[in-house]
N, CA, C and O atoms as CSV, one atom per row, in Angstrom:
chain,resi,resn,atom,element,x,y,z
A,1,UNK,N,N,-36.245,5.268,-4.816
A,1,UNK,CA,C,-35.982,4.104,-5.636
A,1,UNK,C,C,-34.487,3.761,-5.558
A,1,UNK,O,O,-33.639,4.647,-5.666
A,2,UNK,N,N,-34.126,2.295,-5.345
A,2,UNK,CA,C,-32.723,2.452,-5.234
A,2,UNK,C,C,-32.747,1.525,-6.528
A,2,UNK,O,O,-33.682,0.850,-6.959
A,3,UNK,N,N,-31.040,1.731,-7.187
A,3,UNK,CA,C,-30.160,0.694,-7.836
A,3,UNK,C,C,-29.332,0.195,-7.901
A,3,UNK,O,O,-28.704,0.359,-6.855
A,4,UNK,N,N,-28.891,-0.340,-8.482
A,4,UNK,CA,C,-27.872,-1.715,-8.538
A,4,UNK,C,C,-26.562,-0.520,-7.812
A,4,UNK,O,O,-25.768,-1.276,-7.253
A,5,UNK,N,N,-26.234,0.450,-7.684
A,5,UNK,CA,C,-25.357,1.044,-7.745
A,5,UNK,C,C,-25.037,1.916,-5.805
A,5,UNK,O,O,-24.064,2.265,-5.136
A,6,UNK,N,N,-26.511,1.893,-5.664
A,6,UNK,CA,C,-26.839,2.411,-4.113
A,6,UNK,C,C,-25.798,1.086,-2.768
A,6,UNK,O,O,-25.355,1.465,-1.684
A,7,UNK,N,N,-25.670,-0.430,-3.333
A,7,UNK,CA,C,-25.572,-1.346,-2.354
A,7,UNK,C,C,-23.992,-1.482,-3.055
A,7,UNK,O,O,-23.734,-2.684,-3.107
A,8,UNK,N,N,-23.051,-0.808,-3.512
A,8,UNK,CA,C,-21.601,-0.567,-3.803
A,8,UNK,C,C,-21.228,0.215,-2.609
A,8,UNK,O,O,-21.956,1.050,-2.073
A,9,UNK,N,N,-19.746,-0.199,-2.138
A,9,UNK,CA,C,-19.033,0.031,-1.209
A,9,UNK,C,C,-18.049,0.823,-1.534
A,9,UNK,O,O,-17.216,0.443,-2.357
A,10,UNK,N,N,-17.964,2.188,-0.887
A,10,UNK,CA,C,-17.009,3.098,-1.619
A,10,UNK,C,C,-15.992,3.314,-0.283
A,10,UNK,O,O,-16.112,2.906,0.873
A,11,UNK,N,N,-14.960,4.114,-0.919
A,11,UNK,CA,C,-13.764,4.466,0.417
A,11,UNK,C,C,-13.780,3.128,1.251
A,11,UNK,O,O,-14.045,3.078,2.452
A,12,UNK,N,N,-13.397,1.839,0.297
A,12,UNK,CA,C,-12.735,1.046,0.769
A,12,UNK,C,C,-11.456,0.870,1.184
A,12,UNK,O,O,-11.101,0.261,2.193
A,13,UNK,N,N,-10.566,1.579,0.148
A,13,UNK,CA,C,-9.434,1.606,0.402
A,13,UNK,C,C,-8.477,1.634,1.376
A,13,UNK,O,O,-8.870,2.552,2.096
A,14,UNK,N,N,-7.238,1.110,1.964
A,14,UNK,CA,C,-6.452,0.459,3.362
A,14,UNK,C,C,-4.683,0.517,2.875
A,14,UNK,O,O,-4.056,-0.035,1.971
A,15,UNK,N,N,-4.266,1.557,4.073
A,15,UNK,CA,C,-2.757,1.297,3.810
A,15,UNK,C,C,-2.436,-0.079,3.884
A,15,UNK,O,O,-2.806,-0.501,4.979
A,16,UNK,N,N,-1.957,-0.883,3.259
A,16,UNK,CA,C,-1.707,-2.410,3.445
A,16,UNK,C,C,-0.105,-2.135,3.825
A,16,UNK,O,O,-0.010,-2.431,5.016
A,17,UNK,N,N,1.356,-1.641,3.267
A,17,UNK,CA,C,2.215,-1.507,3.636
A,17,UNK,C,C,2.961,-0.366,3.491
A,17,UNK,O,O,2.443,0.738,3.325
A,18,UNK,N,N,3.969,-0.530,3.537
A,18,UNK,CA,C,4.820,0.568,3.346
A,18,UNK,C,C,6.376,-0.158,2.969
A,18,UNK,O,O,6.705,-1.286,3.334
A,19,UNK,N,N,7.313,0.878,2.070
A,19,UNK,CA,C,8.423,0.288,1.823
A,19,UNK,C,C,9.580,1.463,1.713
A,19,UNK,O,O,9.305,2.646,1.514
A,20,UNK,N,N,10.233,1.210,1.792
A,20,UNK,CA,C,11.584,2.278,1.343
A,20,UNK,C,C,12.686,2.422,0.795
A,20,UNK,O,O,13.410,3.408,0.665
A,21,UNK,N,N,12.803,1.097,0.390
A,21,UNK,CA,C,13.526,0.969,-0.677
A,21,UNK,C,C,13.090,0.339,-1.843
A,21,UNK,O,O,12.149,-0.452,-1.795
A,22,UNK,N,N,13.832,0.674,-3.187
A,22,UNK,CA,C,13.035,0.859,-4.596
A,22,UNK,C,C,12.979,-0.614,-5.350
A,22,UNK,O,O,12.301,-0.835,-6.353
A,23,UNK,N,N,13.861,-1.625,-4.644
A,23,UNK,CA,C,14.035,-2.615,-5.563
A,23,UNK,C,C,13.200,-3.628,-4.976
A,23,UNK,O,O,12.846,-4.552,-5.709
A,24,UNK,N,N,12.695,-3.602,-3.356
A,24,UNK,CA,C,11.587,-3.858,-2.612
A,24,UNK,C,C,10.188,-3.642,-3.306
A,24,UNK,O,O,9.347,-4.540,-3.268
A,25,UNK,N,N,9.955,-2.484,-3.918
A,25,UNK,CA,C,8.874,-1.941,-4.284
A,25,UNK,C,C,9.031,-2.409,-5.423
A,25,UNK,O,O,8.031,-2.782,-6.036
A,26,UNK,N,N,10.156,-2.501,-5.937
A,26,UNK,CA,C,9.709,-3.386,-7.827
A,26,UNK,C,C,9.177,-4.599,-7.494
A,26,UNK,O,O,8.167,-4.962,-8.097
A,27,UNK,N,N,9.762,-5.453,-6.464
A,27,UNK,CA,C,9.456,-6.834,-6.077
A,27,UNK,C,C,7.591,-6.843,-6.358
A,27,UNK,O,O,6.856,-7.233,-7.266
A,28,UNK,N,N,7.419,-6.249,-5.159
A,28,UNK,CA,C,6.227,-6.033,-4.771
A,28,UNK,C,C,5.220,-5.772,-5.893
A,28,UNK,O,O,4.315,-6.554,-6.181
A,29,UNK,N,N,5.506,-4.357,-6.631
A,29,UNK,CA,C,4.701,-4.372,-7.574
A,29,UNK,C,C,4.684,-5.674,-8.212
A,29,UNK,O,O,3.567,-6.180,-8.105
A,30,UNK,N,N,5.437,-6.335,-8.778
A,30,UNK,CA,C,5.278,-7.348,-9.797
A,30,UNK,C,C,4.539,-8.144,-8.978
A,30,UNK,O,O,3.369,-8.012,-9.336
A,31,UNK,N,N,4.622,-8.987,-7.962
A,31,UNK,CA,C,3.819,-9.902,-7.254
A,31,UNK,C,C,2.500,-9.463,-7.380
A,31,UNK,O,O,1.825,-10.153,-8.144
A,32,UNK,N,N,1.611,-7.973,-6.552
A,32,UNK,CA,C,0.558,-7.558,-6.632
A,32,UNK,C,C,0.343,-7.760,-8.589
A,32,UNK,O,O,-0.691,-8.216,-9.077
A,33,UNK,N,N,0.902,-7.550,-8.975
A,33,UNK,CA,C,0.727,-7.588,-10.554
A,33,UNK,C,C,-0.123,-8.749,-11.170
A,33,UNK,O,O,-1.226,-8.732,-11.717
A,34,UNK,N,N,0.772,-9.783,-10.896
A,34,UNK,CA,C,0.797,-11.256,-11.335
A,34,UNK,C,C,0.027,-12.052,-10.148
A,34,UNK,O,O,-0.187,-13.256,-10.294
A,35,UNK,N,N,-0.372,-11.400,-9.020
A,35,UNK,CA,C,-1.614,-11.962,-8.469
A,35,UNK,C,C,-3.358,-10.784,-8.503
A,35,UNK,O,O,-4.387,-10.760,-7.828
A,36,UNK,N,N,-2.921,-10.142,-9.464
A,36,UNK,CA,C,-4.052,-9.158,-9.683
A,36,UNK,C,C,-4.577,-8.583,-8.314
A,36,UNK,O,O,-5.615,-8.656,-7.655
A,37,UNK,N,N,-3.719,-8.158,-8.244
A,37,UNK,CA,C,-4.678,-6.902,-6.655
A,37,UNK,C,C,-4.327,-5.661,-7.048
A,37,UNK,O,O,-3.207,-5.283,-7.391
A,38,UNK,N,N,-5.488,-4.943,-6.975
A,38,UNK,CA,C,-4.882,-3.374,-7.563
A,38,UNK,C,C,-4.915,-2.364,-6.403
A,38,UNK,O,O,-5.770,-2.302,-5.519
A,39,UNK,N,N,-3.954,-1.673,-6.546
A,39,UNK,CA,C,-3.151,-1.479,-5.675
A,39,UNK,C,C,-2.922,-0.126,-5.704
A,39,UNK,O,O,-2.907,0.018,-6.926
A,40,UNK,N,N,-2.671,1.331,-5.112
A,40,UNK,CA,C,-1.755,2.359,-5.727
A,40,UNK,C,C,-1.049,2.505,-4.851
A,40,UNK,O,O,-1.102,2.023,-3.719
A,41,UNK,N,N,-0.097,3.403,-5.452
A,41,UNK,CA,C,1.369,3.903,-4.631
A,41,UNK,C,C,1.438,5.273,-4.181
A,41,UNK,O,O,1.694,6.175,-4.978
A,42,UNK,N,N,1.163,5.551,-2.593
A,42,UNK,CA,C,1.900,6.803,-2.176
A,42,UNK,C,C,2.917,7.205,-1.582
A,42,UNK,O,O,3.397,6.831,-0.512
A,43,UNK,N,N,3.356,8.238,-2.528
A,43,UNK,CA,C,5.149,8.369,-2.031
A,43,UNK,C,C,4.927,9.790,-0.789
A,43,UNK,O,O,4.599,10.933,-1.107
A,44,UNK,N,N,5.121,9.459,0.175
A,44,UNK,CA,C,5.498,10.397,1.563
A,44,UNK,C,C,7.053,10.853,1.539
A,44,UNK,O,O,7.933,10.007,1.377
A,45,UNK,N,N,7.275,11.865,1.663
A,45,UNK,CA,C,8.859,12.625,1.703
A,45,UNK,C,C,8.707,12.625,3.106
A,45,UNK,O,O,7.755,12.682,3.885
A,46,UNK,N,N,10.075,12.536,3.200
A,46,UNK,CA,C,10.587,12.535,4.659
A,46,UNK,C,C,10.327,14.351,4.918
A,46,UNK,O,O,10.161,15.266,4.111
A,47,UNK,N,N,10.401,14.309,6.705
A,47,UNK,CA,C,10.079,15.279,7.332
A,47,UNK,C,C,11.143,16.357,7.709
A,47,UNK,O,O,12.104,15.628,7.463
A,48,UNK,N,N,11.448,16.970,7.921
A,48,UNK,CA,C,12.604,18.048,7.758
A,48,UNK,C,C,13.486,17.625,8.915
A,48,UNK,O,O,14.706,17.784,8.920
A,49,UNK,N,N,12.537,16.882,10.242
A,49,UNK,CA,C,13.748,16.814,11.204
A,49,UNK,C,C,14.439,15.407,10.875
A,49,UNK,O,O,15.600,15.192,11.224
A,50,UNK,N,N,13.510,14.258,10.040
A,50,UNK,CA,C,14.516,13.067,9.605
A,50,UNK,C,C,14.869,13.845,8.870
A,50,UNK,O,O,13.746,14.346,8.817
A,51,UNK,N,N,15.498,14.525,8.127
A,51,UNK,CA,C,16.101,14.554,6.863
A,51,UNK,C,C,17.885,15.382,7.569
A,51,UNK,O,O,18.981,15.387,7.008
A,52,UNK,N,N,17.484,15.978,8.956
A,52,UNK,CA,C,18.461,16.940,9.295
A,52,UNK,C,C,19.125,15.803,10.415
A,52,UNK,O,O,20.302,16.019,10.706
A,53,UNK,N,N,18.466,14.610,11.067
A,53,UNK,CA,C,18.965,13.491,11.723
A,53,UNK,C,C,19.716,12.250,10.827
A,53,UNK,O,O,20.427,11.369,11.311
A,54,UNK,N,N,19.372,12.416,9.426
A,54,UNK,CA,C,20.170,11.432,8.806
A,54,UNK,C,C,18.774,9.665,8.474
A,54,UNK,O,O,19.210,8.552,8.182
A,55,UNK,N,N,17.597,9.910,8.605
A,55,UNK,CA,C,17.241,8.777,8.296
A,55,UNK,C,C,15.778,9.201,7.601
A,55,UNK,O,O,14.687,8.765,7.971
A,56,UNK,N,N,15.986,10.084,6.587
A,56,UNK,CA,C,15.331,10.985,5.607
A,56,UNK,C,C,15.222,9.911,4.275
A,56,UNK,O,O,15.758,10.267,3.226
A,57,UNK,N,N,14.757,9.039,4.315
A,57,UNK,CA,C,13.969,8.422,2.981
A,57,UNK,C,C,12.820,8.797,2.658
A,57,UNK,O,O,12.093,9.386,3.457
A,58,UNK,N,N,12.323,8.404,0.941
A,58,UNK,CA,C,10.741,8.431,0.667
A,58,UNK,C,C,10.841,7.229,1.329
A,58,UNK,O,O,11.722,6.379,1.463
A,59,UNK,N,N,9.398,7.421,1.812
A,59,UNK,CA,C,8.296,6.550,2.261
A,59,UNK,C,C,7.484,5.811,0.939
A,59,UNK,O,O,7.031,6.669,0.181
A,60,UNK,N,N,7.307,4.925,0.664
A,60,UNK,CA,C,6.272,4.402,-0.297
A,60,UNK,C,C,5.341,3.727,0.226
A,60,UNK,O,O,5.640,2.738,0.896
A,61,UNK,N,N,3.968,4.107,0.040
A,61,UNK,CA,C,2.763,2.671,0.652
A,61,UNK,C,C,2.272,2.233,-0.341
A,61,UNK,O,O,2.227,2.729,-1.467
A,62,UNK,N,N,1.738,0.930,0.177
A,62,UNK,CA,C,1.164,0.728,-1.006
A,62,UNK,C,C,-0.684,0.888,-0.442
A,62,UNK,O,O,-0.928,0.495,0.699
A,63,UNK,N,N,-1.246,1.163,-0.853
A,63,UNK,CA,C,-2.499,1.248,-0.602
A,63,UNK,C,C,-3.668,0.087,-1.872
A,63,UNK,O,O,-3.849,0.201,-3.084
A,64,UNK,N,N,-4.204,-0.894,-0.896
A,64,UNK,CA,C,-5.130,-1.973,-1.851
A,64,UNK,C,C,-6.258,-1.764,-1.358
A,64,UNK,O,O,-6.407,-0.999,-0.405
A,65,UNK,N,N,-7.360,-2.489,-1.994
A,65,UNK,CA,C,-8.863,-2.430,-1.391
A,65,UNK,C,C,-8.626,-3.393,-0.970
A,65,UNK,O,O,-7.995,-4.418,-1.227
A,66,UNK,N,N,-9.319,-2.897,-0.125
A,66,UNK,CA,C,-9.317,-4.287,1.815
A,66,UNK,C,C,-10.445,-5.587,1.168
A,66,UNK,O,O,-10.696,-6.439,2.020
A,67,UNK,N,N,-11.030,-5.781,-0.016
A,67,UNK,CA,C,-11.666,-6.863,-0.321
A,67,UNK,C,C,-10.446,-7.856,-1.022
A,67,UNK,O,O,-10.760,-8.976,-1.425
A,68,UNK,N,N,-8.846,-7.296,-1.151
A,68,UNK,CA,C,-8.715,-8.075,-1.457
A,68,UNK,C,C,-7.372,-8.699,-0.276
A,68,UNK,O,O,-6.590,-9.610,-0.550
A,69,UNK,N,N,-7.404,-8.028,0.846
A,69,UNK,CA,C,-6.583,-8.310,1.674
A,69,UNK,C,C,-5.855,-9.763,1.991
A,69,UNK,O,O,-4.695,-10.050,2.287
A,70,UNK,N,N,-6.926,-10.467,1.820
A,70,UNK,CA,C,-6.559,-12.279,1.952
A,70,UNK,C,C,-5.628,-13.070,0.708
A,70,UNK,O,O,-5.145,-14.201,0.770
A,71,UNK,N,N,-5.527,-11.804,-0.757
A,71,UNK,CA,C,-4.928,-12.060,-2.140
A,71,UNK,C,C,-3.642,-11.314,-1.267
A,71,UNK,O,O,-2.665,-12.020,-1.017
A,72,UNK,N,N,-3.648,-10.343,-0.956
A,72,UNK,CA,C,-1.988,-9.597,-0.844
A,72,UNK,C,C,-1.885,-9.973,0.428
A,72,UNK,O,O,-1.294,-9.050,0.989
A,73,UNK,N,N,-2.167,-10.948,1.327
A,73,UNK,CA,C,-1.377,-11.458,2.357
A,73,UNK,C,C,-0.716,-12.655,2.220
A,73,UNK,O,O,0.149,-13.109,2.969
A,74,UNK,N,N,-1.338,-13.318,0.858
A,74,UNK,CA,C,-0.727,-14.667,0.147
A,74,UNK,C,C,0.442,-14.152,-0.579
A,74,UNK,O,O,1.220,-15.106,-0.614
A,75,UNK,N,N,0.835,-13.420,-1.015
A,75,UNK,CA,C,1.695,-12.565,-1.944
A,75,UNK,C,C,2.896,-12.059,-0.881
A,75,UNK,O,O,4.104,-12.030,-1.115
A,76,UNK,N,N,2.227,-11.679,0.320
A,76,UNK,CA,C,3.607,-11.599,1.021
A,76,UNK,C,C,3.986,-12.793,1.784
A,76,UNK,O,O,5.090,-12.788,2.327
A,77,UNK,N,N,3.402,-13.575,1.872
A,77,UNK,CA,C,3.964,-14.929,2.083
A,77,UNK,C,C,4.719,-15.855,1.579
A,77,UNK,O,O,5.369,-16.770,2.085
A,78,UNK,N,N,4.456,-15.309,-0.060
A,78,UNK,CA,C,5.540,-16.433,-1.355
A,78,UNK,C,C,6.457,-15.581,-1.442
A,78,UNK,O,O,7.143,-15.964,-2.390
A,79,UNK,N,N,7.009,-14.404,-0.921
A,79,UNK,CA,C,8.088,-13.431,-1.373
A,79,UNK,C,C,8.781,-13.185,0.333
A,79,UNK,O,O,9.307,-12.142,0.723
A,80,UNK,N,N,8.619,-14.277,1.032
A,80,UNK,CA,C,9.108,-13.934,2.448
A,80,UNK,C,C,10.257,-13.900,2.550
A,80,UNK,O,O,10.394,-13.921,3.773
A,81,UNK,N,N,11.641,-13.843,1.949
A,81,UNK,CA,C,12.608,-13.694,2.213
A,81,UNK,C,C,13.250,-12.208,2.057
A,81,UNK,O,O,14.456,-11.967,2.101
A,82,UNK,N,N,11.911,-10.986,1.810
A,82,UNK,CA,C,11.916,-9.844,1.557
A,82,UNK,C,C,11.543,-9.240,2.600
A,82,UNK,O,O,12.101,-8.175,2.865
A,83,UNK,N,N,10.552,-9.725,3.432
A,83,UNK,CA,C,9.234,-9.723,4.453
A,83,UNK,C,C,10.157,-8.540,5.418
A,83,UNK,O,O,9.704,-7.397,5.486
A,84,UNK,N,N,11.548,-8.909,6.195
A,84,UNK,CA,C,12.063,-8.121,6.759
A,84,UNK,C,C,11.766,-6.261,6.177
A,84,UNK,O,O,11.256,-5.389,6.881
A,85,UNK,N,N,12.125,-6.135,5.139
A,85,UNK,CA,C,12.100,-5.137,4.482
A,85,UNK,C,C,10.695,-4.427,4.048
A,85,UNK,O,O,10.678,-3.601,3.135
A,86,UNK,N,N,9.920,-4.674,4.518
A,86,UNK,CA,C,8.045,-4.658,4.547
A,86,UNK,C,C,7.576,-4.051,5.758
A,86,UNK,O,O,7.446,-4.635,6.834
A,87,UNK,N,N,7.314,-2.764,5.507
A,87,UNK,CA,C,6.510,-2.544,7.591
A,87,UNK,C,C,4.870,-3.016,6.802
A,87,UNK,O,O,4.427,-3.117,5.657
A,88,UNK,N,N,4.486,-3.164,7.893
A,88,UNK,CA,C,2.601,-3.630,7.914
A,88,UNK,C,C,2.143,-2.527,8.357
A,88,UNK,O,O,2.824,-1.888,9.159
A,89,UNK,N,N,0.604,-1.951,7.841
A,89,UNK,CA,C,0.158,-1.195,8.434
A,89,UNK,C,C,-1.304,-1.455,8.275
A,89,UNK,O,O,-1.987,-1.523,9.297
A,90,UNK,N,N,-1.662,-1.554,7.515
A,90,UNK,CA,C,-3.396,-2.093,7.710
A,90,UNK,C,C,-3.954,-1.801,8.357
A,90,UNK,O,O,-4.517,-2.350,9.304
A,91,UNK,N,N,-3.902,-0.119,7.702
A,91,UNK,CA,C,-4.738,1.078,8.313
A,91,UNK,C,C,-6.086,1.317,7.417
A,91,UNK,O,O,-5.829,0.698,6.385
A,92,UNK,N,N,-7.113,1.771,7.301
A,92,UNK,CA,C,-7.721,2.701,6.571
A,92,UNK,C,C,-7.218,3.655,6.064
A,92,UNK,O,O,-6.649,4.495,6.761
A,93,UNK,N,N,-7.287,3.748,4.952
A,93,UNK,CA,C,-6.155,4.545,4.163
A,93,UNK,C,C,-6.821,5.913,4.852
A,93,UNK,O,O,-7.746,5.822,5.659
A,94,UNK,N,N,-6.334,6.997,4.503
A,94,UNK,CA,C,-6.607,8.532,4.404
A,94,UNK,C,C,-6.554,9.683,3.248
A,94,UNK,O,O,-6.480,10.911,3.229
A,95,UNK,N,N,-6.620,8.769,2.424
A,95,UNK,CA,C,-6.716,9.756,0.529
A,95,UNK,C,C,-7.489,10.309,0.712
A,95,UNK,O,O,-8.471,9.797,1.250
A,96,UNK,N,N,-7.475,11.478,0.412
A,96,UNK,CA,C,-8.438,12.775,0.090
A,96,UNK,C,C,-8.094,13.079,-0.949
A,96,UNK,O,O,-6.908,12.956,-1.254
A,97,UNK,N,N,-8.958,13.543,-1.772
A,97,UNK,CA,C,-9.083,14.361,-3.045
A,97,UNK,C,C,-9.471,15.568,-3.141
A,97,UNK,O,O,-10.668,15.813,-2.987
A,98,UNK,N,N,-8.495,16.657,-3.433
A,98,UNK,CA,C,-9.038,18.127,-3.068
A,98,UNK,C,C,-9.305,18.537,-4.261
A,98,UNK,O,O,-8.663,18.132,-5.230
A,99,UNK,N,N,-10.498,19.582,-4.378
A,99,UNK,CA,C,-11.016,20.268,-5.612
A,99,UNK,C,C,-10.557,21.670,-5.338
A,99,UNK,O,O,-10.797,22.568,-6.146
C-alpha cells in the first residue's frame, strides 16, 4: 500500500556555492533569506598543506534544495556586483549523517 509520503523526494540536496569571506556570506544569507530558499551552511577548514602555503581559509558552502535552484540563481543575479567573490559549484551535495 503506498502513501502520500512514498512519492516525496529525499537527498535532494546540492552544493549551490561556496564563499570565503564572511561579509560575502552575510550578503548572501540575507538575500537567500528575503527570497525564501532554505539553505544550510558548511564550513570546510582548510587543509594542512594550504594552511603551511599561505592560502588556508574556511571554506563556506552554501548547500540549497535543487527544487529551488531557479529562486537562488535569481538572487545571484540582483547581488552581481559580489558575483566575483562567489565560486559555483552545483554539485550534489555529499552530507552524511553518522550515528
Amino acid at each position: 500500500m503506498e502513501n502520500e509520503y512514498s512519492k516525496v523526494k529525499v537527498n535532494n540536496e546540492m552544493d549551490f556555492c561556496s564563499v570565503t569571506e564572511m561579509e560575502v556570506k552575510t550578503i548572501l544569507e540575507k538575500a537567500f533569506m528575503k527570497a525564501r530558499v532554505s539553505y544550510f551552511l558548511r564550513w570546510e577548514k582548510p587543509s594542512l598543506l594550504s594552511k603551511i602555503f599561505g592560502g588556508g581559509k574556511v571554506r563556506i558552502v552554501f548547500c540549497i534544495n535543487s527544487a529551488q535552484l531557479e529562486t537562488a540563481d535569481e538572487v545571484l543575479k540582483e547581488l552581481g556586483d559580489i558575483d566575483g567573490e562567489i565560486k559555483m559549484l552545483r554539485t550534489k551535495s555529499n552530507n552524511k549523517i553518522g550515528f
